[in-house]
Structure formats: C-alpha cells, structure tokens
TORNU-871764 format. One record per residue (C-alpha): x, y, z; residue in one letter; residue number from 1. Coordinates in Angstrom, 1 decimal, m for minus. Layout:
N
((X; Y; Z); "A"; NUM) ...
This chain:
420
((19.8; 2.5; m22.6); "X"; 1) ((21.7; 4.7; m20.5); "X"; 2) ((19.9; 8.2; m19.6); "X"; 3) ((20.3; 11.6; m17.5); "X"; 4) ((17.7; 13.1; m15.7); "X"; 5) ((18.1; 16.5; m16.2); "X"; 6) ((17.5; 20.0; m14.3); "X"; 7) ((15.3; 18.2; m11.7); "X"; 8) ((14.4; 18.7; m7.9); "X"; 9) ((15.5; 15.5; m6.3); "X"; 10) ((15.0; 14.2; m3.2); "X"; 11) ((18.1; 13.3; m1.4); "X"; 12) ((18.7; 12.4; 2.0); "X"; 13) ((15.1; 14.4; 3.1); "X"; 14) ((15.8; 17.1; 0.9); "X"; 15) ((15.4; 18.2; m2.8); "X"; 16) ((17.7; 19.9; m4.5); "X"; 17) ((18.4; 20.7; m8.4); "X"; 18) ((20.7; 17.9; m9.5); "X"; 19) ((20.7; 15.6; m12.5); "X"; 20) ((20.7; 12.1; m12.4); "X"; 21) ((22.8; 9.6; m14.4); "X"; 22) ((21.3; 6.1; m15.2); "X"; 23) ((23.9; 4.0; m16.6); "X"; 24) ((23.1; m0.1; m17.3); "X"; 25) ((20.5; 0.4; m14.7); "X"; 26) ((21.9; 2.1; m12.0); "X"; 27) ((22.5; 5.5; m10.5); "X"; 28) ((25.9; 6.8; m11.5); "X"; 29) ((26.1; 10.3; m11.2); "X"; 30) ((23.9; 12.4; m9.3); "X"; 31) ((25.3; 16.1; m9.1); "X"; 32) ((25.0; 20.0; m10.3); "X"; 33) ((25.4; 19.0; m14.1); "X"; 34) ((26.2; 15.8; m15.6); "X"; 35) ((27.0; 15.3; m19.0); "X"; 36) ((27.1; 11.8; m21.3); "X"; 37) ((28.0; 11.2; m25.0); "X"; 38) ((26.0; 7.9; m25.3); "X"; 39) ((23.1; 8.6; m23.2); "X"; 40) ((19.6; 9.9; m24.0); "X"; 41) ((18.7; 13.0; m21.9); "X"; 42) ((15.0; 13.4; m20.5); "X"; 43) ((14.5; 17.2; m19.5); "X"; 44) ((13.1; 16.9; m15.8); "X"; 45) ((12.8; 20.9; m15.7); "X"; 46) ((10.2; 21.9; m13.0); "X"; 47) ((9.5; 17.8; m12.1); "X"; 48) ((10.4; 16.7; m8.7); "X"; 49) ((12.0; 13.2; m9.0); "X"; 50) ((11.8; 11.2; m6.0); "X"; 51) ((12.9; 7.8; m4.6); "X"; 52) ((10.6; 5.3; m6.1); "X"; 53) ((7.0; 4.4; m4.1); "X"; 54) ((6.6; 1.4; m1.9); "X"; 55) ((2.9; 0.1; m0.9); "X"; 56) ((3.3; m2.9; 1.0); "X"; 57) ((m0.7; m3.5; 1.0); "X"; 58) ((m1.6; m4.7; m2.6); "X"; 59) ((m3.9; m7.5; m4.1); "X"; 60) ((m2.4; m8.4; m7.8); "X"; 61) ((m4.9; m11.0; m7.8); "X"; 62) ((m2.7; m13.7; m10.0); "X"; 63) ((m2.8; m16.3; m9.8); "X"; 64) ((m6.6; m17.5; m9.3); "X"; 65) ((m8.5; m14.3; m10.2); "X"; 66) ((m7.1; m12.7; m13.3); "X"; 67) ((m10.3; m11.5; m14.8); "X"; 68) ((m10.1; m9.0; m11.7); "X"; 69) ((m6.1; m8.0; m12.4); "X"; 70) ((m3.0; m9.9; m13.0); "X"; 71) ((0.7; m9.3; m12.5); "X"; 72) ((1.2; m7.7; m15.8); "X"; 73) ((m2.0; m5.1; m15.4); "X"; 74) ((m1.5; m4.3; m11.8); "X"; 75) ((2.1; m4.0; m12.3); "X"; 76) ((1.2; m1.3; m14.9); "X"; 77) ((m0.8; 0.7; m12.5); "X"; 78) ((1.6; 0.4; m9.9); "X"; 79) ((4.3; 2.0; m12.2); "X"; 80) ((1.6; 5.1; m13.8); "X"; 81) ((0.9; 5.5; m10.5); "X"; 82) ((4.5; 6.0; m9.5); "X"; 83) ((5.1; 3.1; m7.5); "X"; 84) ((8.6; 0.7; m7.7); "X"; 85) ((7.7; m1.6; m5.4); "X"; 86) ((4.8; m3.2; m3.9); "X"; 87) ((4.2; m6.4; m1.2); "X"; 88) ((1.4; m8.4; m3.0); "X"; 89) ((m1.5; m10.0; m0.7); "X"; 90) ((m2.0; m14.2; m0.6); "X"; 91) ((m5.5; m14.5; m0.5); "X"; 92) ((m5.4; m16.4; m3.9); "X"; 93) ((m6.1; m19.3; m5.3); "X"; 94) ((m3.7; m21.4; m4.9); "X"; 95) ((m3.0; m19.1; m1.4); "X"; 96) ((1.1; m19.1; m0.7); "X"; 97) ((1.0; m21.4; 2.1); "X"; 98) ((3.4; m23.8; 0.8); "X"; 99) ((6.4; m23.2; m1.2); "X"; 100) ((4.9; m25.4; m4.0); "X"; 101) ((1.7; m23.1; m4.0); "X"; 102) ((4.1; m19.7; m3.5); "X"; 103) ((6.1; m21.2; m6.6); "X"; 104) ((3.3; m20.7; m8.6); "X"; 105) ((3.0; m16.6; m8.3); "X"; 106) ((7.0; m15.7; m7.8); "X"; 107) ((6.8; m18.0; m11.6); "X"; 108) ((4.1; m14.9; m12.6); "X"; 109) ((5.9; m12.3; m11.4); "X"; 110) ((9.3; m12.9; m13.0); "X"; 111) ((7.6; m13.6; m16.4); "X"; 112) ((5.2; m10.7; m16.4); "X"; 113) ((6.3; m8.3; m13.6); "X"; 114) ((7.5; m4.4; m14.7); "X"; 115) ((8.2; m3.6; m11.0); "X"; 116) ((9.3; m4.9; m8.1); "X"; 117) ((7.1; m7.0; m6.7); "X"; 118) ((7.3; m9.3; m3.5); "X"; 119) ((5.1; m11.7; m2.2); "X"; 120) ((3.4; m12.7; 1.2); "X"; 121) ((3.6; m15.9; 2.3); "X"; 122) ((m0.4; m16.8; 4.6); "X"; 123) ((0.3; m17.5; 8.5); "X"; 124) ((m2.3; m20.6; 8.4); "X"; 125) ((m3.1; m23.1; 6.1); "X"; 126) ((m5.2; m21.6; 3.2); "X"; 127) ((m5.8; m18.5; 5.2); "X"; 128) ((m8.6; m20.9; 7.0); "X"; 129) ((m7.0; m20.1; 10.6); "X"; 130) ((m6.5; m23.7; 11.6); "X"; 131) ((m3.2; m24.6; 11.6); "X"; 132) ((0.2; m22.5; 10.4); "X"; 133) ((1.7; m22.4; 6.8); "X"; 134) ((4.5; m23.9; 5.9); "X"; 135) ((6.4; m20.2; 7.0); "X"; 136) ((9.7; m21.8; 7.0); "X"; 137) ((10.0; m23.0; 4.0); "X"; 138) ((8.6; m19.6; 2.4); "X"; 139) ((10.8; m17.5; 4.4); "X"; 140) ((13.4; m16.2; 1.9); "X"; 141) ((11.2; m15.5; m0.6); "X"; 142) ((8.4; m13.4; 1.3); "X"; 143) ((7.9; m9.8; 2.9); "X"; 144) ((6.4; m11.3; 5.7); "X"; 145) ((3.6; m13.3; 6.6); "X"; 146) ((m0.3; m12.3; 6.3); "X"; 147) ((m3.8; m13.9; 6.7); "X"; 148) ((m4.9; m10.6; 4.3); "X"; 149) ((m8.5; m10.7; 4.4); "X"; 150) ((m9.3; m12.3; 7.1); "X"; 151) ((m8.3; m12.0; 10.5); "X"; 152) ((m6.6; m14.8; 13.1); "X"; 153) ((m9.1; m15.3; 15.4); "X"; 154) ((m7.6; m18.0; 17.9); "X"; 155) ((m5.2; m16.0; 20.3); "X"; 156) ((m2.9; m19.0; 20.6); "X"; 157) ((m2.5; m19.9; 17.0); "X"; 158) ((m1.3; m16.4; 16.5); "X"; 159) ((0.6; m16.5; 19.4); "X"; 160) ((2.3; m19.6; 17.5); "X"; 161) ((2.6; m17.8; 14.3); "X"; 162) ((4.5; m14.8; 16.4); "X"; 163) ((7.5; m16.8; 17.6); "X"; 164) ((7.5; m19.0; 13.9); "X"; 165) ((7.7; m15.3; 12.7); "X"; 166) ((10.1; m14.2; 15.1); "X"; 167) ((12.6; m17.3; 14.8); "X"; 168) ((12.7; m16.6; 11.3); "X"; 169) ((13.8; m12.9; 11.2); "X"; 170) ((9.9; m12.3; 9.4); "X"; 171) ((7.1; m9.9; 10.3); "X"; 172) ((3.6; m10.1; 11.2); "X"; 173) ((1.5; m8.1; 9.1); "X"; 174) ((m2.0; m8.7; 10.1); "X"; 175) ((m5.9; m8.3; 9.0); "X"; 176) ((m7.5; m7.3; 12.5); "X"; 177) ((m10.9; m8.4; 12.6); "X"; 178) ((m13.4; m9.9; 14.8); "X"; 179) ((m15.5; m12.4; 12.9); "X"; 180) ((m17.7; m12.4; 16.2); "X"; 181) ((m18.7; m8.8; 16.2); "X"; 182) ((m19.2; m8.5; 12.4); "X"; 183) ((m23.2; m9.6; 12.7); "X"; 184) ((m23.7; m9.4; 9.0); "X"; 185) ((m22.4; m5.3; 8.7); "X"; 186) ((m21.3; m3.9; 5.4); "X"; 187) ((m20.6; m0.4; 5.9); "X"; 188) ((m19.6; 1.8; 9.2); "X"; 189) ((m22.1; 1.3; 12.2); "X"; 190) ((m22.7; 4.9; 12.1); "X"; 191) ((m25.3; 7.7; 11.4); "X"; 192) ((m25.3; 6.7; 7.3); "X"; 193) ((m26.4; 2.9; 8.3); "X"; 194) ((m28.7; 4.1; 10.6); "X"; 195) ((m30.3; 6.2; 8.0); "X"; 196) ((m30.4; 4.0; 5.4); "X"; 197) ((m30.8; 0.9; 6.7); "X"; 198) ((m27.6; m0.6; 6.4); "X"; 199) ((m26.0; m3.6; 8.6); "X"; 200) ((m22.7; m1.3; 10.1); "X"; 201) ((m19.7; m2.7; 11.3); "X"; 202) ((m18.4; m1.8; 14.6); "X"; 203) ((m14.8; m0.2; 15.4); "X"; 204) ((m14.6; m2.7; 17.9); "X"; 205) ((m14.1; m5.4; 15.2); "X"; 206) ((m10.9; m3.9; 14.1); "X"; 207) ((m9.4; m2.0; 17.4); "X"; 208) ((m10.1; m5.2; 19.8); "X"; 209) ((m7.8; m7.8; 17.7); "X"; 210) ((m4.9; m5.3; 17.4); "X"; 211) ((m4.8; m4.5; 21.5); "X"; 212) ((m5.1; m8.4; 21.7); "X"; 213) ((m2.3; m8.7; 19.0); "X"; 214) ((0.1; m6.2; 20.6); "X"; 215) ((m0.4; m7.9; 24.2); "X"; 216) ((1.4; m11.2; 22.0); "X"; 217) ((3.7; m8.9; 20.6); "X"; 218) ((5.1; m7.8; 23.8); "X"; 219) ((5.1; m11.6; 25.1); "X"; 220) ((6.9; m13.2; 21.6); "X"; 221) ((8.8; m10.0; 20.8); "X"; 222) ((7.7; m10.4; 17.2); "X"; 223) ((7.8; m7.8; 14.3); "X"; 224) ((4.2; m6.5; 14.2); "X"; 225) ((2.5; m4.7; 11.3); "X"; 226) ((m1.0; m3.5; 11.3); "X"; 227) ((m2.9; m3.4; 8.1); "X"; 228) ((m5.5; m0.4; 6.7); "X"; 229) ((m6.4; 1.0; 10.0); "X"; 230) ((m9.1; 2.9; 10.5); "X"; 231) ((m10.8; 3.6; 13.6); "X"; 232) ((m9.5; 6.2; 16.2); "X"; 233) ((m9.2; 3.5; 18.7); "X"; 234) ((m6.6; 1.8; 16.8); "X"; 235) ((m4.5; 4.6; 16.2); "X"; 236) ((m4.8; 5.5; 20.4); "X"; 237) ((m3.8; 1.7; 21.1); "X"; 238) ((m0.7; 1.9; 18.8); "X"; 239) ((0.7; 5.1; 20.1); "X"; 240) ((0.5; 3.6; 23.7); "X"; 241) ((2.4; 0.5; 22.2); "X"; 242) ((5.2; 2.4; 20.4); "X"; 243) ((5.6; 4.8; 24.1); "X"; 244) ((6.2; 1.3; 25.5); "X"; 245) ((8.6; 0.2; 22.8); "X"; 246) ((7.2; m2.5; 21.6); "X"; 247) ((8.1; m3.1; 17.4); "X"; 248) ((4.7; m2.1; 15.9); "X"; 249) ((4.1; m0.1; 12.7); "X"; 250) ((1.0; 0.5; 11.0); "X"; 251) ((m0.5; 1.7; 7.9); "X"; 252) ((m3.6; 3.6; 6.4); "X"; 253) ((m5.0; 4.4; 3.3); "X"; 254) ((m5.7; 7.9; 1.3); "X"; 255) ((m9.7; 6.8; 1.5); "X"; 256) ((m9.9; 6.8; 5.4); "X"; 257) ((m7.7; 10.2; 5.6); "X"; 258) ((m10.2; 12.0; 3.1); "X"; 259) ((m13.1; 10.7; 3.6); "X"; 260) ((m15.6; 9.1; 6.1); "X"; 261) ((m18.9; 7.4; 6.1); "X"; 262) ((m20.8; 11.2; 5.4); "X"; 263) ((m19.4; 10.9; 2.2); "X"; 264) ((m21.1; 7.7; 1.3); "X"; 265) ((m23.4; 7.3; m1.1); "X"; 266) ((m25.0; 4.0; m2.9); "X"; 267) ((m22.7; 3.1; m5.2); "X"; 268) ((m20.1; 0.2; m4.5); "X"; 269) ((m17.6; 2.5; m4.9); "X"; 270) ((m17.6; 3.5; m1.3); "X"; 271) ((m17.4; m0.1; m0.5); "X"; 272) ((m14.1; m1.5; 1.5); "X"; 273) ((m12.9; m3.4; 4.8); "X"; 274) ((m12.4; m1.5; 6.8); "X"; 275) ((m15.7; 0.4; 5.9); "X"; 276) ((m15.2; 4.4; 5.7); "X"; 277) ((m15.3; 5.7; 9.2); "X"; 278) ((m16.6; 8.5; 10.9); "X"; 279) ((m15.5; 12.0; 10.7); "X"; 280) ((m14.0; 11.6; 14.2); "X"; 281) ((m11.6; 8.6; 13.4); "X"; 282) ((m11.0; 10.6; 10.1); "X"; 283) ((m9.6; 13.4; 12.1); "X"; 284) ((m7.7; 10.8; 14.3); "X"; 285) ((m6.3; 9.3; 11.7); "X"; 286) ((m5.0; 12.3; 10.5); "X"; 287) ((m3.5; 13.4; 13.8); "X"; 288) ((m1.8; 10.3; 13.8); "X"; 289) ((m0.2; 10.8; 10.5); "X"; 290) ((0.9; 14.2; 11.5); "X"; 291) ((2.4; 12.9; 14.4); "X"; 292) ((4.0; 9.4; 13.4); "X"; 293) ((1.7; 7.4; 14.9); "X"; 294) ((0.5; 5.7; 11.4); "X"; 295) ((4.1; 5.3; 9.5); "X"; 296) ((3.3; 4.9; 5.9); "X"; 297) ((0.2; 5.0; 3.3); "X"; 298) ((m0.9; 1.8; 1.8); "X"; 299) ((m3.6; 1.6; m1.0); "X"; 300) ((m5.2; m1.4; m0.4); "X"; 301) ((m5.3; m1.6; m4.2); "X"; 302) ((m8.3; m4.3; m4.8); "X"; 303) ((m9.8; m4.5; m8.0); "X"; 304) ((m13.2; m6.6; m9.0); "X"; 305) ((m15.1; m7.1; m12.1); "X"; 306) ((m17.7; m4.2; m13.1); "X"; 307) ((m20.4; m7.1; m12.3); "X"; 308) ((m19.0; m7.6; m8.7); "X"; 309) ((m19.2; m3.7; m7.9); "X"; 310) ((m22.1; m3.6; m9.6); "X"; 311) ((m24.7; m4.9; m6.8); "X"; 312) ((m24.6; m1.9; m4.9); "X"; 313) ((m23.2; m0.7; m1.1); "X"; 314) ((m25.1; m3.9; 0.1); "X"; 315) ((m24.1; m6.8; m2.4); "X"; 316) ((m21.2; m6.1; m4.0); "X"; 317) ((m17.9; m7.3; m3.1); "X"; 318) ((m15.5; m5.0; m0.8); "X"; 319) ((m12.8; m3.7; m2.2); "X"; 320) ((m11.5; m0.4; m4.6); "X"; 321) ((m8.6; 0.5; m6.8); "X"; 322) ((m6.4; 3.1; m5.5); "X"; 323) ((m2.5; 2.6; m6.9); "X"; 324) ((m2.6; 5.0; m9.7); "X"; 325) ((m4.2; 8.3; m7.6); "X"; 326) ((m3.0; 7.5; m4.1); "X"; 327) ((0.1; 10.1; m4.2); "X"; 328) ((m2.2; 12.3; m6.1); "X"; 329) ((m4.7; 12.3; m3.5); "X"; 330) ((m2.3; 12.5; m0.6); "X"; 331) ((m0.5; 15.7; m2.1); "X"; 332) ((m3.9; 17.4; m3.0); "X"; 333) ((m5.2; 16.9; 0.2); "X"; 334) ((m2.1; 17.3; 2.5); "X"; 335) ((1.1; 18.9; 1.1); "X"; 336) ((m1.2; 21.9; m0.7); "X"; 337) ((m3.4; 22.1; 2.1); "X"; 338) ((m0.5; 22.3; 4.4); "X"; 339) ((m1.1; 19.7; 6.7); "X"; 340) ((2.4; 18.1; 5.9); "X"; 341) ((5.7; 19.0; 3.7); "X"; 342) ((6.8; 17.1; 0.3); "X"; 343) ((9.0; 15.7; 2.0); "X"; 344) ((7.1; 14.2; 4.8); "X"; 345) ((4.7; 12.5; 2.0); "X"; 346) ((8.0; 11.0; 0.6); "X"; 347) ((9.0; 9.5; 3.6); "X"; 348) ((5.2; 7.6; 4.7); "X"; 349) ((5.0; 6.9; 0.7); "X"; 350) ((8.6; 5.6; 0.1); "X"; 351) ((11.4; 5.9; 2.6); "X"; 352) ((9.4; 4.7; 5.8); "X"; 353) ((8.0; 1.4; 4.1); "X"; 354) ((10.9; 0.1; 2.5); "X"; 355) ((13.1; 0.9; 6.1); "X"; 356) ((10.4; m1.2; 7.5); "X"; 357) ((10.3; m3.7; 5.2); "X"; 358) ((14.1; m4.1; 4.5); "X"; 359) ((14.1; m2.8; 1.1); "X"; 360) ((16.8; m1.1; m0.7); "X"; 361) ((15.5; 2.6; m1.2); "X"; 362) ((16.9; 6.2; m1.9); "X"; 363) ((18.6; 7.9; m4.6); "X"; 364) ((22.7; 6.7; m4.3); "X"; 365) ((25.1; 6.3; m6.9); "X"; 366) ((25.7; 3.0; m7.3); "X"; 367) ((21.8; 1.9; m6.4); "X"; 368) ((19.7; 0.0; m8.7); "X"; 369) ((17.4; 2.8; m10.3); "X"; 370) ((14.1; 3.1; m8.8); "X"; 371) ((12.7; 6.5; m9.4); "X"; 372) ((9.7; 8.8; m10.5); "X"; 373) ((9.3; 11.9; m11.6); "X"; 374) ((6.3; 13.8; m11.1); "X"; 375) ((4.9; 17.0; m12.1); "X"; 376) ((3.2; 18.6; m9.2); "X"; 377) ((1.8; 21.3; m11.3); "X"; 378) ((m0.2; 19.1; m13.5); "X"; 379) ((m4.0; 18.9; m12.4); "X"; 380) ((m6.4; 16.4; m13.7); "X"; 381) ((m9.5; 15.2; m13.5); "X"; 382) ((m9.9; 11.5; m12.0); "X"; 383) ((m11.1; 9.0; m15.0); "X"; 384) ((m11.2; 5.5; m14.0); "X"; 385) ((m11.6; 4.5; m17.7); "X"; 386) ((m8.3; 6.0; m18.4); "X"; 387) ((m6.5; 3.6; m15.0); "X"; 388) ((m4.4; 0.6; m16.1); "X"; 389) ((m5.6; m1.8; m13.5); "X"; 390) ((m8.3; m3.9; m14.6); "X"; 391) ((m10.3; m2.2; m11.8); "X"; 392) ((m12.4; 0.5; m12.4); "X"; 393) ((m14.1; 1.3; m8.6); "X"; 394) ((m12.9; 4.3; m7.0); "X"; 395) ((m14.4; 6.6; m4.5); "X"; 396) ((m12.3; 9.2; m6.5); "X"; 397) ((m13.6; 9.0; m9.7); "X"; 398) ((m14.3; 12.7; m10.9); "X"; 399) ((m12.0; 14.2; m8.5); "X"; 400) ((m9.6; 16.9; m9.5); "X"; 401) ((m6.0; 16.5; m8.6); "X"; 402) ((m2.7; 17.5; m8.3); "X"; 403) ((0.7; 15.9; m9.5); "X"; 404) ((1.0; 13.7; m12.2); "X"; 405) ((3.6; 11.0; m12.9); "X"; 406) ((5.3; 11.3; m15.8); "X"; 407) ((7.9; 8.9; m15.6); "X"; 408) ((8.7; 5.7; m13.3); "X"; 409) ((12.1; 3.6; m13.6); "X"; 410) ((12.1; 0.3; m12.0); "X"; 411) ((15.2; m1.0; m11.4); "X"; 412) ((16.6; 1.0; m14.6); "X"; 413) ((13.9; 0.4; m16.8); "X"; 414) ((11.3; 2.6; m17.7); "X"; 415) ((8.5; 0.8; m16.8); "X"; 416) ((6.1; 3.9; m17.2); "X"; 417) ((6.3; 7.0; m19.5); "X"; 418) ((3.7; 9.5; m19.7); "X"; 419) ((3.4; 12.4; m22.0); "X"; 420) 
C-alpha cells in the first residue's frame, strides 16, 4: 500500500526539517514541503521526528540452534518496535556459518521469517573453535563480514591468516577481543563491587591487550578492522592512537557501558554481560570517546536467554541481556536531553555511521527502498520487559523511565512495526 508520511521532522542529509514523505510500491518517491496522493493512505507524523532507519551490526537472533532463547521471526520483531531496519546477526550457533552449507541454513530462516533486514556473519575459524579458518571464501557474498562472536582468536598468526583471507576478499574483521589466559574464572568487573562481594572479576586487560595485538596485524595485512562492545578505557585510548595513524579501525559500544558501570550492580543476572559493566572511570572514557568520534556507532549486543538461564544469579547464569527495543530510548534519555550530544549526532552512531561502515544502503532519497522510523520523542514510558517482543526478558533497564517511543518502523516499504 502506497502511504505519505505527513507533517513530520525528517532527517535529511544531517538535518531535520518538516517535509512529508511519499512511499510508493516500497520506495521513497516524494520527499518535500507538501505531497499529496489520491491512492495512498496518509499517516499524520505531526510532532514525530522520522529518521533514516536503525542499523546495529552486533545482534544474536539465535536461529538456528537456540530458538527457545529467540528466533528470526521474534528478534526481528524487536528489532523493528525498537526502531531498527537493519541488523548484522552473530554466528555463534548451532550449526555456526562456517561453511556455506551450514550459512545456507540461517539465510533459508531469514528469508522465510525475517520482517527486517537482516544479514549474517560468516565465523573466521572452523566452528568458532580457533583452529583453523572457515570456509570465508565461499561465504563472502552473502556475509557482513567475518566474526569469531563470543569468543576471541587467540593465536596471533591464525588471525594474522584470517586478516589477509579478509582482506583479499573485500570483507571485514569484526572481532570478540578476549584473553582466555587472563580470564581466571571472572564473571563480573575486577573492581571494588567483586572485591566486596566476593566475586571472580575480569580484568581490562583481557579485552584492551587483544585489540592493541589486533591492530599491530591490521597495520601489517591492511585489513578492515572492527572492534566489538568495547568497554574499558584502555581500548578506547589504543583505538584513537590507531585511527591518528590511519589505520582502518572502527569500533562500537553499547548503551549499558555508556550508562552504567559496575557501582550500579547488584545480584541479579541482569547486570550480567561480556564485557562485564566497567568502572566509573572507563564509563566516563567511553563517553568521551563517543563525544569525540573515537567509538563510531552504538551496538546492543542484543542477547537473549531463557528465564531459567538468567535465573542463577550474577555468578551462574549465562552472560548476556536484551537491549534492541530500548537502546535509542536510553541513548536519547541519557545524551540528547542531557545535552551531551545533538539528535542528530545520535542518528549518525545509530544509523548513518554503521551502514557507511558496513556498505549498506542508508538515508532518506527518493528513489531508496524505504527504511524509516518515526519516533515520538515526547512520549515517556516506563521500562517493562514483559511488554518487549524478544523472547528475552533480562535488562539492566527494567523499570527505567524513558524518553522517545517508536511508533512506526518501515522496512524496505513495509510496515514491519506500528504502535499506537
């Protein structure tokens, strides 16, 4: 069905401006002062900003292997509530994308069940065991890059090898960085709130010494680099040196380690992720780096379990929370009306800078495939997870009040969510 968008702010070309939109068998075909159509249905966008559709390139769909946790059609869902168009889904499944056979089986999921966009990464080793590469080659046209997700490459010249494979097929690098060898048995942060409690913490170390070890290869193999969920203020130092020296690194974090560190724990697996939440010093660093470009884009991590595997406690239960349907909530709360950054600027780390990454089509041109939301950035709400459309339910921001609602997402010219 054809449809205008009418009397909204839109965001085009780093700017919003009153315009409405014309959506006409699924793509843009007027944008301008006043558009008028006969045959198609208007949808009054007064005081809603509508903005190029969200891309997270950090998601776990879970399908196929684990769909009691989430599959394509549920996360899908809460990628679109939450505003999202697009989203890079993570291989550590069962059977993991290391082969085209085995990457067959999700890209089969995801055109059958799929309201968004939604594109794959293919593993860099062999069943994400780190002993010899995938099948990368064969993969390549169908992936967003390549990732161990959930576990780092520990052997420097298998990754070395998995850099120029990368490079010689035109494909990024977008890596887990963690130690195995520093992780001694830690949970949460090694900081004050282990300490006090008794907890096993992990160190920054784990995660800041692969990436400088990574980016050392990066500069040899002139590979596409991508750092995954940092989260320590030594990562976000090492990665500003890099860019200053040129070398093709991006990064992301997530709303969790801008908002919160390890003070706000408390003993509920709700808190519970890798990388653990921080201190309040790498929380401030992270936000500097944010601020000043350092970290290009947010990514949610999205990573739902059962109720029974976040059950168990900050000790037992598995690591991991959901955070696709509040993250631009959260990040306009906490840093457009706080004014630690314009609209504008959230746009571009939640949209614009990912998909320019990434190579994906974005922005709001007439002629486009339709990928847009609309939000009301007016609307406060309390934070139910009972009310999310993910099968996951564990969020450190459950009872939260926030700001900016979406009301509408259109994925490639379908609606793929409408709220009230």
């Amino acid at each position: 069905m054809d449809f205008i968008l009418k009397g909204g702010k839109v965001y085009i070309d780093g700017v919003f401006k009153k315009q409405d939109i014309l959506v006409s068998e699924g793509r843009i075909a007027a944008v301008s002062d006043s558009v008028c159509s006969d045959s198609a249905q208007t949808v009054d966008c007064e005081d809603m900003n509508i903005l190029p559709g969200l891309a997270d390139v950090h998601v776990h769909l879970r399908e196929p292997g684990f769909s009691y946790k989430e599959t394509i059609e549920t996360g899908t869902k809460a990628c679109a509530h939450g505003g999202y168009t697009r989203v890079c889904s993570m291989p550590n499944l069962n059977p993991t994308p290391d082969s085209l056979e085995n990457l067959k089986v999700q890209l089969d999921a995801i055109d059958k069940d799929a309201v968004i966009n939604v594109i794959p990464y293919g593993t860099i080793t062999v069943g994400e065991k780190g002993e010899c590469l995938s099948d990368m080659e064969a993969m390549a046209p169908y992936v967003a890059g390549f990732s161990d997700d959930g576990r780092g490459v520990q052997d420097e010249e298998l990754m070395r090898q998995a850099m120029l494979k990368a490079k010689s097929l035109g494909k990024m690098i977008v890596a887990h960085c963690e130690d195995n060898s520093l992780l001694k048995g830690g949970y949460i942060h090694d900081g004050e709130y282990a300490e006090q409690h008794g907890h096993k913490g992990i160190c920054s170390e784990s995660e800041y010494g692969p990436i400088a070890r990574d980016l050392k290869l990066v500069e040899e193999t002139g590979c596409s680099y991508h750092v995954c969920h940092i989260s320590t203020k030594e990562s976000v130092e090492i990665i500003r040196k890099a860019k200053a020296k040129g070398i093709d690194v991006t990064c992301e974090t997530a709303p969790h380690y801008l908002v919160l560190s390890d003070k706000d724990l408390q003993e509920d697996a709700r808190f519970k992720m890798n990388p653990p939440l921080r201190s309040e010093a790498d929380k401030q660093a992270l936000i500097e780096g944010i601020v000043d470009g350092t970290i290009d884009m947010i990514a949610t991590d999205h990573a739902p379990h059962s109720a029974e595997e976040k059950s168990k406690g900050l000790k037992d239960s598995l690591m991991g929370v959901v955070g696709i349907e509040t993250a631009f909530s959260v990040m306009y709360t906490h840093f457009v009306k706080t004014g630690l950054m314009t609209l504008e600027k959230l746009v571009e780390i939640m949209s614009v800078n990912p998909c320019r990454r990434f190579g994906f089509e974005n922005g709001i041109k007439i002629g486009e495939k339709a990928n847009l939301t609309v939000f009301d950035l007016n609307k406060k709400y309390t934070v139910n997870p009972e009310e999310f459309l993910s099968k996951g339910r564990s969020t450190p921001f459950a009872g939260a009040e926030l700001y900016a609602k979406c009301v509408m997402t259109i994925a490639d010219g379908k609606t793929a969510y409408q709220g009230e």
